[in-house]
Legacy VTK file of the C-alpha trace (Angstrom):
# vtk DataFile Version 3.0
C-alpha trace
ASCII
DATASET POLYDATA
POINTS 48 float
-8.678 11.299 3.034
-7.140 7.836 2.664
-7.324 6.367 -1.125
-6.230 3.230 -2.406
-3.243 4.201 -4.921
-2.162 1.721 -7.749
0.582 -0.285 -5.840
-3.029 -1.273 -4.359
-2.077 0.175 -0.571
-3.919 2.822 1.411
-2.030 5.915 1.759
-3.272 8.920 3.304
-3.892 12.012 0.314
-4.968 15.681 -0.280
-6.225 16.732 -3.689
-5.574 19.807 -5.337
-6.984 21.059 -8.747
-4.219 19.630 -10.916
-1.827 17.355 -8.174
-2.484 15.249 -5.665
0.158 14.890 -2.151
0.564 11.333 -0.811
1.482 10.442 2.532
4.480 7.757 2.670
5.291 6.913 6.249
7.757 4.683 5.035
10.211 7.285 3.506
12.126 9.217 5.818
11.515 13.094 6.037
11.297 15.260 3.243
10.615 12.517 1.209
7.738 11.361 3.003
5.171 13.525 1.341
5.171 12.798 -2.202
3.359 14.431 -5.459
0.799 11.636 -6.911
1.695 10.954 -10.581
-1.967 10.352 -11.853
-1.502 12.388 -14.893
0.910 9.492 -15.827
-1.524 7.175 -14.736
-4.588 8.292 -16.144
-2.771 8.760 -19.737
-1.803 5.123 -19.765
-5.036 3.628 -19.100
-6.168 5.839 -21.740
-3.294 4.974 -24.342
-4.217 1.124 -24.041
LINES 1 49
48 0 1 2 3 4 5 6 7 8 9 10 11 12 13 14 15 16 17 18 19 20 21 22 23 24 25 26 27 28 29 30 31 32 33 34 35 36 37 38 39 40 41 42 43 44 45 46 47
């Protein structure tokens, strides 16, 4: 599915129970698929 991520952009992701994969097509293989750092995300929303 495509999601808007917090650098506001639409990138192209999978979800998993506890990680989600992001699709960067402007890295350069490997490092175009990516693991999502929500946890980090969510926990500083929550911390404010």
């Amino acid at each position: 599915m495509t999601e808007t991520l917090e650098d506001g952009k639409q990138y192209r992701v999978q979800w998993f129970e506890r990680a989600r994969f992001e699709y960067h097509p402007e890295n350069a293989a490997p490092n175009d698929i990516l693991l999502g750092q929500f946890g980090r995300v969510v926990y500083d929303s929550k911390a404010r």
